[in-house]
TORKOL-4160 file (C-alpha; in steps of 0.2 Angstrom, whole numbers, padded with zeros to 4 digits, m for minus):
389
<pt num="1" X="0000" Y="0000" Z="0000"/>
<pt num="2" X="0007" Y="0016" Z="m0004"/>
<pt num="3" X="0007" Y="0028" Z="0011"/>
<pt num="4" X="m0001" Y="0044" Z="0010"/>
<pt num="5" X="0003" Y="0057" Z="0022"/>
<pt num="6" X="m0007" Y="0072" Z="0026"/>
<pt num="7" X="m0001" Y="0088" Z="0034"/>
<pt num="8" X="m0015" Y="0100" Z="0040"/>
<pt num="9" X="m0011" Y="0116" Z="0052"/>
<pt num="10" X="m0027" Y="0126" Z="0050"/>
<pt num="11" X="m0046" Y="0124" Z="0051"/>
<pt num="12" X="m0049" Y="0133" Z="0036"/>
<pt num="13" X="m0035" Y="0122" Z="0027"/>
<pt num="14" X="m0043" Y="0107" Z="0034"/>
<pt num="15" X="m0058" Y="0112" Z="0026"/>
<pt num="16" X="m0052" Y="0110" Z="0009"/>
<pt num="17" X="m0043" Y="0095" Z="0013"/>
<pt num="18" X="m0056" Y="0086" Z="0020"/>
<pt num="19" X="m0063" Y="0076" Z="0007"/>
<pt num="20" X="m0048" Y="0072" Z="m0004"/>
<pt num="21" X="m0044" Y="0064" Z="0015"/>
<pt num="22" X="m0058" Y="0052" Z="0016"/>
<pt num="23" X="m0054" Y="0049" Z="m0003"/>
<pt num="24" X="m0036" Y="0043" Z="0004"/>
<pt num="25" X="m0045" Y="0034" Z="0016"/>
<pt num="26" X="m0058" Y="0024" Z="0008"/>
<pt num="27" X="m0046" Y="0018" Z="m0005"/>
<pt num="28" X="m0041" Y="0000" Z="m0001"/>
<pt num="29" X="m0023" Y="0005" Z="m0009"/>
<pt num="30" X="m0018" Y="0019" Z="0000"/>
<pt num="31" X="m0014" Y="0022" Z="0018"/>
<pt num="32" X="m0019" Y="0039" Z="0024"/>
<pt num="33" X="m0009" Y="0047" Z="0037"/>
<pt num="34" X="m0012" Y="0063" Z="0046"/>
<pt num="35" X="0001" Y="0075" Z="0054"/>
<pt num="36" X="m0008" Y="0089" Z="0064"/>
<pt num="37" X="0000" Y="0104" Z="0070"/>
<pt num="38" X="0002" Y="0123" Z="0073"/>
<pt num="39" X="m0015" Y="0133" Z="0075"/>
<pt num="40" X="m0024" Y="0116" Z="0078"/>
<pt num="41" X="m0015" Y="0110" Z="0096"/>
<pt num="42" X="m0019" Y="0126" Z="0101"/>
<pt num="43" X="m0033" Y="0131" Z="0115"/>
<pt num="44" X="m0032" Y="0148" Z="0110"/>
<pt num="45" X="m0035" Y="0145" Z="0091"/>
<pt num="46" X="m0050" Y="0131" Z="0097"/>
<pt num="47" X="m0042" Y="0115" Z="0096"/>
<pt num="48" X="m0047" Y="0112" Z="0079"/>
<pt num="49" X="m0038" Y="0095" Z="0078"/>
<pt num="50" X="m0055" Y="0089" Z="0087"/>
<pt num="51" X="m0064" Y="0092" Z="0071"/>
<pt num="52" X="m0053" Y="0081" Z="0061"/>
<pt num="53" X="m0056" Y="0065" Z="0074"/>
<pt num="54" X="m0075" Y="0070" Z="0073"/>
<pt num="55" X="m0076" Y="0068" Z="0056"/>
<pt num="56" X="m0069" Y="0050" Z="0057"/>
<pt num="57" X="m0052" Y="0052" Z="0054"/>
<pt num="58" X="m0036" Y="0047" Z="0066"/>
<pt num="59" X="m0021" Y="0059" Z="0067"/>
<pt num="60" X="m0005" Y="0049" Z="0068"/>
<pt num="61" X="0005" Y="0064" Z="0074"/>
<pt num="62" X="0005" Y="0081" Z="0082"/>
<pt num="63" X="0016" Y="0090" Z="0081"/>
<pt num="64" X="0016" Y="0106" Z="0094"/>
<pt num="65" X="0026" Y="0119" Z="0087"/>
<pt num="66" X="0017" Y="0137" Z="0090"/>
<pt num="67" X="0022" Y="0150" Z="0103"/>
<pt num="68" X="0009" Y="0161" Z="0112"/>
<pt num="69" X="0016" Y="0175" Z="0103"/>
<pt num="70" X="0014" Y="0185" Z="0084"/>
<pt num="71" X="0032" Y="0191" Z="0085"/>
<pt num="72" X="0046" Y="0190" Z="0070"/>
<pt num="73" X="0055" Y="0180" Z="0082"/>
<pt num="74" X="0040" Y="0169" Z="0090"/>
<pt num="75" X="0038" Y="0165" Z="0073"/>
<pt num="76" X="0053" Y="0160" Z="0068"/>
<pt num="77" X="0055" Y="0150" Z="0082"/>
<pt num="78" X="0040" Y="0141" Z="0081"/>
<pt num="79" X="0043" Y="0135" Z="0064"/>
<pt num="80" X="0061" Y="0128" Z="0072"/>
<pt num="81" X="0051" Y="0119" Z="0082"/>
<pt num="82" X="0040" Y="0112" Z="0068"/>
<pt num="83" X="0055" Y="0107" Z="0060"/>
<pt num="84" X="0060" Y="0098" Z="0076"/>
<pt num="85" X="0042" Y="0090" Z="0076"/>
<pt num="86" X="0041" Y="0084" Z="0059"/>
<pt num="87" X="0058" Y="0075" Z="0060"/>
<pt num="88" X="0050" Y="0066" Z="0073"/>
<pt num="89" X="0034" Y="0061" Z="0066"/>
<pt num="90" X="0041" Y="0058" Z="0047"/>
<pt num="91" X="0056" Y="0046" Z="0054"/>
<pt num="92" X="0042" Y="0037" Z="0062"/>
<pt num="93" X="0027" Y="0036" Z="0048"/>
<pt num="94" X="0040" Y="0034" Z="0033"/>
<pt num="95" X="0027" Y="0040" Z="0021"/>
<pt num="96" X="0031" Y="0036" Z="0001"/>
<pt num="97" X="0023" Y="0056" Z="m0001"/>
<pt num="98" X="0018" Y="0070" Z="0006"/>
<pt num="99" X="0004" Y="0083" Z="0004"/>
<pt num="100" X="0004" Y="0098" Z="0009"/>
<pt num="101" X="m0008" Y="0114" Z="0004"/>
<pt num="102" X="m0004" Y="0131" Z="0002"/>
<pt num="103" X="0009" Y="0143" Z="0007"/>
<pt num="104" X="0009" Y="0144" Z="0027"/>
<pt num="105" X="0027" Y="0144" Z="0038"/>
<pt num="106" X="0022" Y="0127" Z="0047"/>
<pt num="107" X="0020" Y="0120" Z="0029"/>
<pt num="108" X="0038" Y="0127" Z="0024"/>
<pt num="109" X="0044" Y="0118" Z="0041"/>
<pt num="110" X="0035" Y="0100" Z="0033"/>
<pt num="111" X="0044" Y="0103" Z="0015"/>
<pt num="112" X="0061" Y="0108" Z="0021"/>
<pt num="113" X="0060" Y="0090" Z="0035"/>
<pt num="114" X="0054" Y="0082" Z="0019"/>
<pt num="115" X="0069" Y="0088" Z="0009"/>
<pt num="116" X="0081" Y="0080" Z="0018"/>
<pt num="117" X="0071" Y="0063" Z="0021"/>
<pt num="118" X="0072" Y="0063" Z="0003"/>
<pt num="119" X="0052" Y="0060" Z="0004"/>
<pt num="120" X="0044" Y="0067" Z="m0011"/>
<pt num="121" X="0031" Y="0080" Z="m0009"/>
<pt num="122" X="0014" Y="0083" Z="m0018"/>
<pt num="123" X="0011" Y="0104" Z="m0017"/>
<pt num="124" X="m0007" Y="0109" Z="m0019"/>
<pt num="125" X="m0008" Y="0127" Z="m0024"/>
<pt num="126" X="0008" Y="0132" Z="m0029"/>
<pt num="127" X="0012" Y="0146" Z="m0043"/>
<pt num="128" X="0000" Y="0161" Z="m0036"/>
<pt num="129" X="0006" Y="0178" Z="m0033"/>
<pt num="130" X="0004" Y="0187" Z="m0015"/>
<pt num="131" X="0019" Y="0203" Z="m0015"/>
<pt num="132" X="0011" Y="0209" Z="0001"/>
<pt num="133" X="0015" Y="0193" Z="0013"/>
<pt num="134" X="0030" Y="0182" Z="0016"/>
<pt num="135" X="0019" Y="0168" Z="0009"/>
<pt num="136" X="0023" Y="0172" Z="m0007"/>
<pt num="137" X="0043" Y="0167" Z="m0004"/>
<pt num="138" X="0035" Y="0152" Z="0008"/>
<pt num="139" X="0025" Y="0147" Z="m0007"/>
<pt num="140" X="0036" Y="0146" Z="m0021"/>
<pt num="141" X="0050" Y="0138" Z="m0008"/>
<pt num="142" X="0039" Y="0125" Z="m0006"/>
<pt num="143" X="0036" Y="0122" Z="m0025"/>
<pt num="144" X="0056" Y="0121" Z="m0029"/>
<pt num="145" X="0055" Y="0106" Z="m0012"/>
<pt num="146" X="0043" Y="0098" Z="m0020"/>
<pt num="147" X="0039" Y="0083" Z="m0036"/>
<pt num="148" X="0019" Y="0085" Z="m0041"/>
<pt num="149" X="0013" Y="0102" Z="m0042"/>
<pt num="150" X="m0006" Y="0104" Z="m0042"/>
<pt num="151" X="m0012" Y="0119" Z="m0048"/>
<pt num="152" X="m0028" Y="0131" Z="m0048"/>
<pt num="153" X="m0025" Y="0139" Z="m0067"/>
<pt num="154" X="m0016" Y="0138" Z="m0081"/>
<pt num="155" X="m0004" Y="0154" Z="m0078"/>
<pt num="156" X="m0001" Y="0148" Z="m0061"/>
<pt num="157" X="0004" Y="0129" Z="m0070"/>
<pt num="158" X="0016" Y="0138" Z="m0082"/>
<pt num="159" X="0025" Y="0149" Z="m0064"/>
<pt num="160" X="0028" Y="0135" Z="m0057"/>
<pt num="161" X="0037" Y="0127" Z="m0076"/>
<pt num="162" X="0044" Y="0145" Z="m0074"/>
<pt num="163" X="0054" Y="0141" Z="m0057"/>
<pt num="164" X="0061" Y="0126" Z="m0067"/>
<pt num="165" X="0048" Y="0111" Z="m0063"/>
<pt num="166" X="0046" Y="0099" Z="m0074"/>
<pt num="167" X="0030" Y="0100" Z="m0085"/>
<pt num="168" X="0023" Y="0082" Z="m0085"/>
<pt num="169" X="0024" Y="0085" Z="m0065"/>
<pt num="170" X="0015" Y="0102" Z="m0066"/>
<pt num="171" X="m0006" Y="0098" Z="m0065"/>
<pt num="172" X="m0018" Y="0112" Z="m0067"/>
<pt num="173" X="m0033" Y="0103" Z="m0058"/>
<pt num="174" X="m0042" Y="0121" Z="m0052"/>
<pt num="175" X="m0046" Y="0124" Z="m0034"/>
<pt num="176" X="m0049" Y="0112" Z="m0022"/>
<pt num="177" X="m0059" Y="0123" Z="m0011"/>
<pt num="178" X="m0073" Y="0127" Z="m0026"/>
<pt num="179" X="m0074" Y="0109" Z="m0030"/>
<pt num="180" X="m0080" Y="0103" Z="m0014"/>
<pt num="181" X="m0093" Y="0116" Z="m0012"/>
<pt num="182" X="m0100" Y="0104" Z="m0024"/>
<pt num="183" X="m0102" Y="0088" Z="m0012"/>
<pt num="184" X="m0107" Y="0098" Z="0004"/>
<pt num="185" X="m0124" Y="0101" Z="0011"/>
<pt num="186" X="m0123" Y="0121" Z="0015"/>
<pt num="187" X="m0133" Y="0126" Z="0028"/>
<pt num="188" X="m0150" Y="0134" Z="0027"/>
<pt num="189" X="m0150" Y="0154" Z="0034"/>
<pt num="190" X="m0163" Y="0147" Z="0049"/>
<pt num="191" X="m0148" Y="0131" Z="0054"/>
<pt num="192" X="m0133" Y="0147" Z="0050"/>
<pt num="193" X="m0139" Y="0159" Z="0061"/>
<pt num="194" X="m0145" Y="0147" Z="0073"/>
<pt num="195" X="m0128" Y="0139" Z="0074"/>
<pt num="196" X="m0118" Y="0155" Z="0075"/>
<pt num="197" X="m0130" Y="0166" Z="0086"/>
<pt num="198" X="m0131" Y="0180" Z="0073"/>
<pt num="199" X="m0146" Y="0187" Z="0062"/>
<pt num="200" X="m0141" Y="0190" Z="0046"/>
<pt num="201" X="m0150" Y="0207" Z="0041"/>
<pt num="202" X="m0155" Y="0217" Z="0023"/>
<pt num="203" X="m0135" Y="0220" Z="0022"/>
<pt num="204" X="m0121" Y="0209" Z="0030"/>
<pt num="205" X="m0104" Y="0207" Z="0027"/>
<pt num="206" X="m0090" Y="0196" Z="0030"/>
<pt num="207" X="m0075" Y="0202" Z="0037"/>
<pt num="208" X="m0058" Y="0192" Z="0038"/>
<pt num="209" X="m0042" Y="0205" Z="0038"/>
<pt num="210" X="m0024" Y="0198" Z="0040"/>
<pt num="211" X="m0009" Y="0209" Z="0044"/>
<pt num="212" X="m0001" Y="0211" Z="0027"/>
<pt num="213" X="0017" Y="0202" Z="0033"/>
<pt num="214" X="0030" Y="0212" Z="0022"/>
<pt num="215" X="0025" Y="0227" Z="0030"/>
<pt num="216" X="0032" Y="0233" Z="0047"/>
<pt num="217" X="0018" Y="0236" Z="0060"/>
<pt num="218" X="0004" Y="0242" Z="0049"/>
<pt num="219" X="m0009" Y="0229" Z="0055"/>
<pt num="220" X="m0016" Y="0242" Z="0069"/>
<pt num="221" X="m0019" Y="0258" Z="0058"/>
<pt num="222" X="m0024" Y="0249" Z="0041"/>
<pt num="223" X="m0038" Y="0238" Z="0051"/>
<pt num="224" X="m0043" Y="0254" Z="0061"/>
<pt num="225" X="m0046" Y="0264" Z="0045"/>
<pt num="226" X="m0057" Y="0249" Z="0040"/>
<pt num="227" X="m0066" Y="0250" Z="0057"/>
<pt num="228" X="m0068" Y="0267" Z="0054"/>
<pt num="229" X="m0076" Y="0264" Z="0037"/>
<pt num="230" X="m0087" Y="0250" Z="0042"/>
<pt num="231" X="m0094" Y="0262" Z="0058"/>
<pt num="232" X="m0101" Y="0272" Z="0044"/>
<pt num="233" X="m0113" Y="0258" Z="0036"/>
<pt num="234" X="m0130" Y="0252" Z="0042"/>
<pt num="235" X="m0120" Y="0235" Z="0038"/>
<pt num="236" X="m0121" Y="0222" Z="0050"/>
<pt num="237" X="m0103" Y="0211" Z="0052"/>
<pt num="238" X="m0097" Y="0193" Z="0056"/>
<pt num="239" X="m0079" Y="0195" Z="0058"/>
<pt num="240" X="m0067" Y="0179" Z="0058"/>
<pt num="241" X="m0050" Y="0183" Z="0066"/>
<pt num="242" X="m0033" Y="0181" Z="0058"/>
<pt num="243" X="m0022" Y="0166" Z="0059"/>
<pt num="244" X="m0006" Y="0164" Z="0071"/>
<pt num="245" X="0003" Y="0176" Z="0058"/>
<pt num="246" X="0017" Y="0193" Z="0064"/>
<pt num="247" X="0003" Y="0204" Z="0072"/>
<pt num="248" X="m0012" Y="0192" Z="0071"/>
<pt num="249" X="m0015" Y="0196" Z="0089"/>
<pt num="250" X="m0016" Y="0215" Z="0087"/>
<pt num="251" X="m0031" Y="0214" Z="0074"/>
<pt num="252" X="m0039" Y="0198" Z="0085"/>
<pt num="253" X="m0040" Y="0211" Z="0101"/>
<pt num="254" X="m0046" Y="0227" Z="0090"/>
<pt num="255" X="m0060" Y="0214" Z="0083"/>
<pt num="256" X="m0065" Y="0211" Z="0102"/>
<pt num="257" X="m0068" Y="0228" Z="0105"/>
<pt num="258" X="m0077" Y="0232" Z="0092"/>
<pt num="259" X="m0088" Y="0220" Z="0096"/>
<pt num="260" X="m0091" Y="0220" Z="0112"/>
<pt num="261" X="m0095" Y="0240" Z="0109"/>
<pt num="262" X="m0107" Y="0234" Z="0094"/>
<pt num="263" X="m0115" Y="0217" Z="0097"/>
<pt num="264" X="m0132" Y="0223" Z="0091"/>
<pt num="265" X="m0125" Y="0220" Z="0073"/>
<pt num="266" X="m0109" Y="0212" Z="0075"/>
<pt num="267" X="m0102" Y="0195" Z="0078"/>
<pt num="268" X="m0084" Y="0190" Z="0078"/>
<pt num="269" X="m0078" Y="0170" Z="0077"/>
<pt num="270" X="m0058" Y="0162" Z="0082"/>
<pt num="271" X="m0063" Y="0153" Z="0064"/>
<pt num="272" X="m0082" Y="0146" Z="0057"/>
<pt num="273" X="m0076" Y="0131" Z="0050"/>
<pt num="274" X="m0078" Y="0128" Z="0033"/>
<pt num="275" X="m0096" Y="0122" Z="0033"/>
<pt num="276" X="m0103" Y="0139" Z="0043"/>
<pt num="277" X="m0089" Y="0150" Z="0033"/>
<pt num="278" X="m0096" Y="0145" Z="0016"/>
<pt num="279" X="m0114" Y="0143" Z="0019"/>
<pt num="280" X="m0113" Y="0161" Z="0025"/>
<pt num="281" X="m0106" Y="0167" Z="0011"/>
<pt num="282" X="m0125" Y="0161" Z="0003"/>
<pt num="283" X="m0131" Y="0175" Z="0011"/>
<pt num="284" X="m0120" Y="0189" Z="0014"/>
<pt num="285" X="m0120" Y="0204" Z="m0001"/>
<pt num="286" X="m0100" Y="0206" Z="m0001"/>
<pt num="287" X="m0083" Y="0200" Z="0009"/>
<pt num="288" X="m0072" Y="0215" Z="0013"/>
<pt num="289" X="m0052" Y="0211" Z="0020"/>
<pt num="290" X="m0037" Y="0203" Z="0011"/>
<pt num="291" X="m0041" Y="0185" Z="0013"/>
<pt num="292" X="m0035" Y="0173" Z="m0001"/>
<pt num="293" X="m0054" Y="0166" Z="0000"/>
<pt num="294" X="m0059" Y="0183" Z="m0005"/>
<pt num="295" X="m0052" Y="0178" Z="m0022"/>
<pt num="296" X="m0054" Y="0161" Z="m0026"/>
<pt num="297" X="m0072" Y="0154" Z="m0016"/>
<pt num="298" X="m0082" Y="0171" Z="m0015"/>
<pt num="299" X="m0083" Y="0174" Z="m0033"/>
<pt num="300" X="m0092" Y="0159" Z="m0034"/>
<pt num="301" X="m0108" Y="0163" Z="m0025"/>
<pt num="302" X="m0112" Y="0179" Z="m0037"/>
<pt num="303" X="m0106" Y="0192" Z="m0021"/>
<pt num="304" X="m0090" Y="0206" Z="m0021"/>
<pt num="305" X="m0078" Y="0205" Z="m0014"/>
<pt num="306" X="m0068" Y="0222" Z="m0007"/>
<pt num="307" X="m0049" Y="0218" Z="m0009"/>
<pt num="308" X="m0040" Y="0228" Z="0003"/>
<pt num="309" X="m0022" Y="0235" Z="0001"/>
<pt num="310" X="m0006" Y="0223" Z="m0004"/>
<pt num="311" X="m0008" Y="0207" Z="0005"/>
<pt num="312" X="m0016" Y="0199" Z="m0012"/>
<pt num="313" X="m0009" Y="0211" Z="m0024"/>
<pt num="314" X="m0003" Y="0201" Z="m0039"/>
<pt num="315" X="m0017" Y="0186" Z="m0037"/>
<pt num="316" X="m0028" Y="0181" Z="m0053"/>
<pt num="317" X="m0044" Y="0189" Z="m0048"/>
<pt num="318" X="m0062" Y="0187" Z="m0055"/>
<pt num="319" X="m0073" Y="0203" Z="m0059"/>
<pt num="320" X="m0082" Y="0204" Z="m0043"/>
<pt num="321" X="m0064" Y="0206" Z="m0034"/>
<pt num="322" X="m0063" Y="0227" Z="m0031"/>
<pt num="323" X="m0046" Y="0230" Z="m0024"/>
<pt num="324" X="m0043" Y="0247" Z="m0014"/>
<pt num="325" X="m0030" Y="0256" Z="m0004"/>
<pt num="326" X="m0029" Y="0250" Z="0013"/>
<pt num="327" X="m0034" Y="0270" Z="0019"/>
<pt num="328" X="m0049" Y="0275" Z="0027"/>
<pt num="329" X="m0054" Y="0287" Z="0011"/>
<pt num="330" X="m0052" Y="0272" Z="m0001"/>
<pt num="331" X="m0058" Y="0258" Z="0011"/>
<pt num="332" X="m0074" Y="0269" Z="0013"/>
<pt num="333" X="m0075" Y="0273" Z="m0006"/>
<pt num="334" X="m0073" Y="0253" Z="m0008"/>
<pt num="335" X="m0089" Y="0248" Z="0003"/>
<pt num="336" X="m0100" Y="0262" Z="m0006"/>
<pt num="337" X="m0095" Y="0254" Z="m0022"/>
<pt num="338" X="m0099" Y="0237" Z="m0018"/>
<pt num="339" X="m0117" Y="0241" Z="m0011"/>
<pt num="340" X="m0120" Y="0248" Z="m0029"/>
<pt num="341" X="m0133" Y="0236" Z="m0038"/>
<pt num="342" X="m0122" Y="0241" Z="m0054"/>
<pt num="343" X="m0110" Y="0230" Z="m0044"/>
<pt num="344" X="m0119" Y="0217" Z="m0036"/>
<pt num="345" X="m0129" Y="0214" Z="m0054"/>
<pt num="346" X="m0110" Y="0211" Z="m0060"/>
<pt num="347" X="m0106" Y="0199" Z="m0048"/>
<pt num="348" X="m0118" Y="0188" Z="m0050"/>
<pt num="349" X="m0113" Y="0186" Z="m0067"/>
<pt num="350" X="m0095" Y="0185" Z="m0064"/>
<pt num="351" X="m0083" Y="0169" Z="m0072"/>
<pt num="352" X="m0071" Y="0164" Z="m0057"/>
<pt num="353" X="m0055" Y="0159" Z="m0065"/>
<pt num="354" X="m0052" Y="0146" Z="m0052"/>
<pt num="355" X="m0067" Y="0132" Z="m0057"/>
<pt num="356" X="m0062" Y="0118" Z="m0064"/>
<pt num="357" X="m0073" Y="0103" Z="m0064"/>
<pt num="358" X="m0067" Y="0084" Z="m0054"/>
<pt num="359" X="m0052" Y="0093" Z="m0044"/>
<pt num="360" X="m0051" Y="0082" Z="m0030"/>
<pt num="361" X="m0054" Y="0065" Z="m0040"/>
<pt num="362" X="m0038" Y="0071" Z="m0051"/>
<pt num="363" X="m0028" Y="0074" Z="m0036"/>
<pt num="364" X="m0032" Y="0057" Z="m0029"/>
<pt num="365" X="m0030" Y="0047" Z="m0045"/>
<pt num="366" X="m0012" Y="0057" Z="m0048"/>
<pt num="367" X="m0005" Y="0054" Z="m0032"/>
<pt num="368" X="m0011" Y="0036" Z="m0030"/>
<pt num="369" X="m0006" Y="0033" Z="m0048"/>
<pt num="370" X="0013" Y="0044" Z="m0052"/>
<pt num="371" X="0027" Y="0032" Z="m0052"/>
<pt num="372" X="0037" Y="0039" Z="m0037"/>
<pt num="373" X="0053" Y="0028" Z="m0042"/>
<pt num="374" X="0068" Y="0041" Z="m0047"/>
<pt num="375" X="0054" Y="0056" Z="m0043"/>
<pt num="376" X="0067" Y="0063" Z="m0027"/>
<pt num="377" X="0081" Y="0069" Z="m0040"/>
<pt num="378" X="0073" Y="0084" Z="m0052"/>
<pt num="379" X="0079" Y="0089" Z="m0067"/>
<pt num="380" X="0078" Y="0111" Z="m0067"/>
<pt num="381" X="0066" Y="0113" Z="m0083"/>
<pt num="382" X="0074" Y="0129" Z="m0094"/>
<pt num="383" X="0059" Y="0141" Z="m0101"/>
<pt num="384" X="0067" Y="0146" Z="m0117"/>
<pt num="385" X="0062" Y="0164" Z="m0118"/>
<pt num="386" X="0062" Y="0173" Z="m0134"/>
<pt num="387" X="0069" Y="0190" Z="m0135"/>
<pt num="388" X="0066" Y="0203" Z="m0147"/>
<pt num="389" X="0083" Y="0210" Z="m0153"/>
């Protein structure tokens, strides 16, 4: 059986996970192996790794590594300590691959443990463009440590053959995320607000804002502006707080005082979970912050989303994406524009770059099929580029 090992830090990452997992797991070929770590072990994150073993899965490893801190140095640290972790739990699993999502610091710590294992690594994700957070450089790091490369659309497929990787390993398979809104059962708006304690009103937004990690201590006065803006809306607000990011904390304390001096029309959550998160965006008339969701699900459910400042700056975006300063006088500007019908006719009509039909059933058949002898030594793919004398 070939052994298929799983590494999941995040609730929200989980989320899109989740059912290329239980494919793993209900084929008699494979043997699925989890490796939980980072925000999941942690109490004041909400113990997400709960969720996975609710859902009938068992985590093989945990892998402690976060500090209670959003410092350059906490941070640093805490992705030493992964390292530390996952030499532990990869020694002991000897996995024939790994598959990691995304672009996060505990996922560079899995890659780089990986590396030196000389383990091969399937990289979902890979090839977008983020130049206002660190995960940009994480991200593509993690592509030049890796051997199959899944991703969500044919200009990120050709970035990645750009950093050198071979083509025939290179997948354009479209978002996981949008594909598995497919298969789930969404919540009805009675069940959502029921489950989250909130009415949704005429005009409600979601709010995710996360500090925008290649800037220096910007978190405080760019999410005040947007406080500022939003004080001047009838708009009700279900905030999600930002991961274990450099000043994640700072905006995750400014959320609780705004609510707590708004809870006739606000609501803030550590995270929603996936199911809660996406049945709400059913419902809601527009997403405002920097999330990578923003992009890549909301377009999808026919709402805009406001796209503020440089966190996603550079990311294939469909029409209902508005992007705006991260000032008080754009941010404001930004909301009256997405309460427009002009724009909210245009959303519902928008294409989302990042659909692609059967993406988790290619993922599954690709890595329980790809021939893994000889994958670990890579040959660097040259781009012949063609210049006009």
């Amino acid at each position: 059986m070939r052994k298929i090992c799983v590494i999941t830090g995040t609730r929200a990452e989980y989320g899109l996970l989740s059912r290329l997992m239980k494919m793993i797991q209900e084929d008699p070929d494979l043997d699925l192996q989890i490796i939980a770590t980072n925000m999941h072990l942690s109490p004041e994150f909400g113990l997400t790794f709960r969720e996975i073993e609710n859902d009938g899965f068992i985590i093989n490893k945990k892998v402690e590594m976060l500090l209670s801190a959003d410092t350059s140095s906490s941070i640093a640290k805490s992705l030493g300590l992964g390292i530390i972790g996952f030499a532990d739990a990869i020694q002991d699993l000897s996995p024939d691959l790994i598959v990691i999502l995304g672009d996060r610091y505990e996922m560079l710590g899995a890659a780089s443990t990986a590396l030196f294992f000389q383990i091969p690594v399937a990289h979902i994700s890979g090839g977008d463009v983020t130049e206002g957070a660190y995960d940009d450089a994480i991200r593509h790091s993690i592509t030049k440590m890796s051997h199959l490369h899944f991703t969500t659309t044919e200009e990120y497929r050709n970035r990645v053959i750009q950093l050198g990787e071979e083509p025939e390993r290179v997948f354009n398979v479209g978002s996981i995320g949008l594909d598995n809104i497919r298969y789930l059962q969404l919540l009805s708006r009675e069940d959502l607000e029921r489950s989250i304690g909130f009415k949704i009103s005429k005009k409600t937004y979601m709010v995710t804002y996360h500090p925008v990690t290649l800037e220096y201590m910007t978190a405080r006065e760019q999410f005040s502006a947007l406080l500022k803006a939003l004080d001047e809306t009838d708009a009700h607000i279900i905030f999600t707080k930002p991961n274990s990011d450099s000043n994640g904390r700072i905006i995750a304390s400014m959320i609780d005082e705004y609510v707590n001096c708004h809870s006739d029309r606000s609501v803030a959550f550590t995270s929603l979970g996936y199911l809660r998160y996406l049945s709400a965006l059913q419902y809601v008339d527009g997403v405002i912050g920097n999330s990578s969701s923003g992009i890549v699900e909301v377009p999808s459910f026919g709402i805009p989303t406001l796209d503020i400042g440089a966190r996603q700056k550079g990311r294939l975006a469909a029409s209902s994406v508005l992007h705006c300063e991260a000032s008080y006088e754009a941010i404001a500007a930004g909301l009256s524009m997405i309460a427009t019908n002009t724009v909210k006719a245009s959303a519902k009509e928008a294409k989302n770059p990042y659909e692609k039909p059967n993406t988790t059933e290619n993922i599954w058949k690709i890595i329980k099929n790809y021939p893994l002898e000889d994958i670990i030594k890579k040959h660097f793919y040259d781009v012949k580029i063609c210049t006009d004398k």
